[in-house]
Each structure stands twice: as structure tokens, then as C-alpha cells.
C-alpha positions in Angstrom: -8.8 13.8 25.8 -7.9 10.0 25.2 -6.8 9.7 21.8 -8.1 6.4 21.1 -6.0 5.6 17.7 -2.5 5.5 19.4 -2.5 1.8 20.1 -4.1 -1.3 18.0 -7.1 -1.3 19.4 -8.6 -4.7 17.0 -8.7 -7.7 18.4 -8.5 -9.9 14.9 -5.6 -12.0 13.1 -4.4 -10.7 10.0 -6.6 -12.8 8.0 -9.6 -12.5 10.2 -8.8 -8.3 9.3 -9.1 -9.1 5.8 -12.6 -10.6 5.4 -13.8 -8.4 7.5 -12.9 -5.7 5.1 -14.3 -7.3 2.4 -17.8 -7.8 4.2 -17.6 -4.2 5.0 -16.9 -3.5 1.2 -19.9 -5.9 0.6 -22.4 -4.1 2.5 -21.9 -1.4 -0.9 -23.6 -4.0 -2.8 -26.6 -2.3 -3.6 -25.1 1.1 -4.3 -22.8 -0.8 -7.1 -23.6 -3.1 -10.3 -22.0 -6.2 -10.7 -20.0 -5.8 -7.3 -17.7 -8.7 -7.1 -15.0 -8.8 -4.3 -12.5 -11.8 -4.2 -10.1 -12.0 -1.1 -6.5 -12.7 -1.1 -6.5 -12.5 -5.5 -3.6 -13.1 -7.7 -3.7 -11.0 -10.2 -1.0 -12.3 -13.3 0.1 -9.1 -15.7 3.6 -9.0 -18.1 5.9 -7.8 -15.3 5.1 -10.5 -12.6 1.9 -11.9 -10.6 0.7 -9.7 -7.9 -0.7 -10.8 -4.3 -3.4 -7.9 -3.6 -5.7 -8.7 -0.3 -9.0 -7.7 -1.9 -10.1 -6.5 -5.0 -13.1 -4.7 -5.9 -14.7 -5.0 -9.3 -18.0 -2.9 -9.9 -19.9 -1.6 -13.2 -20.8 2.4 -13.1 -21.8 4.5 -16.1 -21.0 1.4 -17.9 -17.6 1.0 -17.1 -15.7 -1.6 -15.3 -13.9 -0.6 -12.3 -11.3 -2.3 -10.5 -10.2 -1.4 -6.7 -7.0 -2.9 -5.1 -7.2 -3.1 -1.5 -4.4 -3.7 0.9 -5.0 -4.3 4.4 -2.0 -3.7 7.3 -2.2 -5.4 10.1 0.7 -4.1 11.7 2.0 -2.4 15.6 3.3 0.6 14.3 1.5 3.3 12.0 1.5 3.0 7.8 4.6 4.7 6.2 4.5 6.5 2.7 6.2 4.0 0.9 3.4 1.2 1.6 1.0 3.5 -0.5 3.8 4.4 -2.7 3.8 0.5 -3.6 0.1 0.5 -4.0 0.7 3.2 -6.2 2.6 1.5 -8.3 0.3 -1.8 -8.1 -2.5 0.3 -9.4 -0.7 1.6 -12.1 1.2 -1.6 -13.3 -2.1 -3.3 -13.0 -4.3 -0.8 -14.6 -6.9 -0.4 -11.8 -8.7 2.6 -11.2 -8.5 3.0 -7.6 -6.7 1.9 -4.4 -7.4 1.6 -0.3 -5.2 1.0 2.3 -7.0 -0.7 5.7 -4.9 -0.5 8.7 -5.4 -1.4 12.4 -2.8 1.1 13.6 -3.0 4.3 11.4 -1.0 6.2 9.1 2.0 8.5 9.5 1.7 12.2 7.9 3.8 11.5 5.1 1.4 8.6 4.2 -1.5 10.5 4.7 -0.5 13.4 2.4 0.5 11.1 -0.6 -2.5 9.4 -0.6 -4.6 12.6 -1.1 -2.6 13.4 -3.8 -2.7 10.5 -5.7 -6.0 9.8 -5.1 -5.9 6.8 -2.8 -8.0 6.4 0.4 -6.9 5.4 3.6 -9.2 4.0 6.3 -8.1 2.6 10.1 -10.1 0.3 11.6 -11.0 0.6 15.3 -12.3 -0.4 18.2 -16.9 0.8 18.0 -15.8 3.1 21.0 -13.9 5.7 18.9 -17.1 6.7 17.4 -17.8 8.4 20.8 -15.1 10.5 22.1 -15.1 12.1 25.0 -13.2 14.8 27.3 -13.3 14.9 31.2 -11.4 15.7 34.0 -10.1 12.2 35.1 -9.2 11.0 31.1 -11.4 7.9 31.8 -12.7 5.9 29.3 -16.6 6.6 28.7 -19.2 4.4 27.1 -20.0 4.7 23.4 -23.4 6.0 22.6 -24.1 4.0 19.1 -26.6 3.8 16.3 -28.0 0.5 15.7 -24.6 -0.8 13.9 -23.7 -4.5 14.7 -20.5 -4.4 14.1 -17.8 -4.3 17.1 -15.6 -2.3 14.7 -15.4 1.0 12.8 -13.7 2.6 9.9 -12.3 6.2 9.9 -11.5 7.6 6.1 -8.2 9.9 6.4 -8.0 12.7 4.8 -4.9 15.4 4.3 -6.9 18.6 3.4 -5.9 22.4 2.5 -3.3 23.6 4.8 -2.4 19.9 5.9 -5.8 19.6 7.7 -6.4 15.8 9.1 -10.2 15.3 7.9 -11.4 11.8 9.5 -15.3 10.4 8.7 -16.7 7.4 9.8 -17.6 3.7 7.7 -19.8 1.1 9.0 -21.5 -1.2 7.4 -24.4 0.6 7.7 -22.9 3.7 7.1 -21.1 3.4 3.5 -21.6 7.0 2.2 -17.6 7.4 2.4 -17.0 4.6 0.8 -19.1 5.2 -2.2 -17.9 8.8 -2.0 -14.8 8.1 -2.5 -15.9 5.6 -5.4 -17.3 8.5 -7.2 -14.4 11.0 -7.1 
């Protein structure tokens, strides 16, 4: 089988990655009250200003929310101490909740510290890993897609019960993850 997340598969600049997370964060916008999402915010607290790529601020059950996003453009895949630092950005900064967006993917150790503090991880990949297939040869087939526009997709990573890899698709037309995660 071609495992289609063992190179960078996006063909966007760093900052080009970036808004195009934050219109695929946008697309939540009916899901979530008074969704506001500012790219490339400084946010100022009593230990120093922070840099975050995107934040998130929503209203549910009448209470404000605030998401810090990072997004890693980089060749090789996200270590555990990049969400370690988000991590500690969340909880310096008092946010609620925290993403990491990578074009490459996220090493095990990564992976398994962001389950268990309760931050999601998402790669972002070329549309044709929504379709994978086996064959004899290993050559590439067509993607069979819904009606998504988007040239991209997101895969949510998950480290379940007995260090199980759960990945589930985010498009912009296909946000249940997202606000899943949201709601946890």
C-alpha cells in the first residue's frame, strides 16, 4: 500500500498554510456563536507577548472560549516538545484548547501527549489521501471525492487504548471533527 503521509505532500508557503487553516476553521461558523478567528495574533500576558498563528474565539453554553492554533510547516514530522510548548502557551495564556496543523505529521511521542493533554493534532494533505488504495503494482490511483472544493484535506490524529493510531477526515465541508473535538 502507498502510505501517502511519508513525504510533504502541500504545495503552499508557510503563510499561505496558515490562512488556509483559518478558512478551514471558518467554515465552523455556523456551528459556533460569536466565532472570531484572527491570524498571526499577539497575544500580551504578565510573562511576555506571545506569537500564536491563529486563535479561535467562540461563545458556547455562554462561555467564551479561546483556541490557540499552531501551524508547522516543516520537512520532517512534529516532535513532542512542539506540543509540549503549546502546552504551556495554553496554560500561561489561559485558553481552553489547543491544535497543532502540520504538513508533514507527527512522531508517536507527539501523538501520545496530545491525547493526554487534550490537544488535537491534524496533518494536512494532499485531496488524494482521502482515497487509499492497495494493488499489485503500488501505483498511485485516482481519488474518488465528495463534492469538496478544496485541493486539501485534514486528518485528526488520535493515540487510542493500547496506543491505537485513530485518524478521521476535516474538510471544509466536513467539520464534524472539528467541532467534536470543540465539545470534548
Amino acid at each position: 500500500m502507498i502510505n501517502p503521509f511519508n513525504k510533504n505532500v502541500i504545495d503552499m508557503n508557510p503563510t499561505e498554510f496558515e490562512l488556509f487553516v483559518k478558512s478551514l476553521l471558518e467554515s465552523a461558523n455556523e456551528k459556533l456563536q460569536n466565532l472570531q478567528i484572527t491570524h498571526n495574533e499577539k497575544i500580551q500576558n504578565n510573562d511576555g507577548t506571545y506569537q500564536i498563528d491563529v486563535t479561535v474565539r467562540f461563545k458556547v453554553f455562554g462561555g467564551d472560549f479561546l483556541l490557540l492554533i499552531e501551524c508547522k510547516h516543516h520537512k520532517n514530522p512534529i516532535k513532542r516538545e512542539v506540543v509540549q510548548i503549546l502546552h504551556d502557551k495554553i496554560r500561561t495564556i489561559g485558553a481552553q484548547k489547543g491544535m497543532i496543523f502540520s504538513t508533514i505529521g507527527f512522531q508517536k511521542g507527539a501523538i501520545q501527549y496530545a491525547s493526554r493533554h487534550g490537544i488535537a493534532l491534524v496533518q494536512i494533505a494532499n485531496e488524494n489521501t482521502s482515497y487509499l488504495t492497495r494493488s499489485l503494482e503500488n501505483s498511485p490511483q485516482e481519488p474518488l471525492l465528495d463534492n469538496d472544493t478544496s485541493t486539501y484535506i485534514g486528518w485528526f490524529v488520535k493515540n487510542k487504548e493500547n496506543n491505537v493510531i485513530e485518524m478521521s477526515s476535516v474538510s471544509i465541508n466536513r467539520i464534524d471533527s472539528f467541532i467534536n473535538f470543540l465539545e470534548e
